[in-house]
N, C-alpha and C positions, 0 to 999 in steps of 0.2 A: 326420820323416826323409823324405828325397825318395830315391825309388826309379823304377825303370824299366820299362818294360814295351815289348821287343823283339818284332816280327815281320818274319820273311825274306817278301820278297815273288818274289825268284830265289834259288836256290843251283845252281852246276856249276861243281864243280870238278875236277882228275886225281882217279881214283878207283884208289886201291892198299892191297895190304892193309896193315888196322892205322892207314890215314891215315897213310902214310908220305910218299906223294907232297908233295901239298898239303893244304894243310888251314886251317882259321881255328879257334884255341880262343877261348875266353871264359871271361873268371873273370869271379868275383863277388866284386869287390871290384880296388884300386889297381895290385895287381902280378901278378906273375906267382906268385909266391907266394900268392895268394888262393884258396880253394878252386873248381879248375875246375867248371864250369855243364856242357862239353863241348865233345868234338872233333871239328867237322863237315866233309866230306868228299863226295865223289861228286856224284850227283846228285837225291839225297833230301832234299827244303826241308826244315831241321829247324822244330820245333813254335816258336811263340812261347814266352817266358815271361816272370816279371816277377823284376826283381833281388832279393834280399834287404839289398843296402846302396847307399851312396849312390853307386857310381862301379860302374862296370865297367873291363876291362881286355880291349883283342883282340890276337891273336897271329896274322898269317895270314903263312903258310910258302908258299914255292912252290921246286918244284930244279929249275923251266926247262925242262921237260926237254918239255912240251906246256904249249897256251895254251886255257884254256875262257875261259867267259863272265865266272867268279867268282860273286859273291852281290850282293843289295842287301838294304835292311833299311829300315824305318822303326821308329820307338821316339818314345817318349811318357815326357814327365816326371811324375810323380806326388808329393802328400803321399802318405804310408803313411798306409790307412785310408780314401782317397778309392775311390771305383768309377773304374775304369779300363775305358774302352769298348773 
């Protein structure tokens, strides 16, 4: 199985409570219906991780209402089972 292995190298976004503002979720897995990974916000780089299946799925929200930087990311394809640097 080919999985992934995510790290944010920026994040800032509006920061409100609950991630109401903006926000970018991510699931683990096709849809939005796939069990969310989380919902990140503000301006705290969330940690890397690596997927449990073979797709991801992002969701990022904005209500306009201010403009940050947003996020960047790099990510890495993997077999499952390989060492992932």
């Amino acid at each position: 199985m080919i999985a992934f292995q995510l790290d944010f190298t920026d994040f800032y976004t509006e920061d409100c409570t609950a991630c109401k503002c903006d926000y970018l979720e991510i699931f683990n897995g096709p849809s939005n219906s796939s069990p969310s990974i989380g919902n990140f916000c503000g301006s705290a780089t969330p940690r890397g991780f690596r997927s449990q299946s073979n797709s991801l799925y992002f969701v990022f929200k904005t209500d306009y209402s201010a403009t940050y930087r947003g996020f960047s990311m790099t990510y890495l394809f993997f077999t499952q089972g390989e060492n992932c640097l």
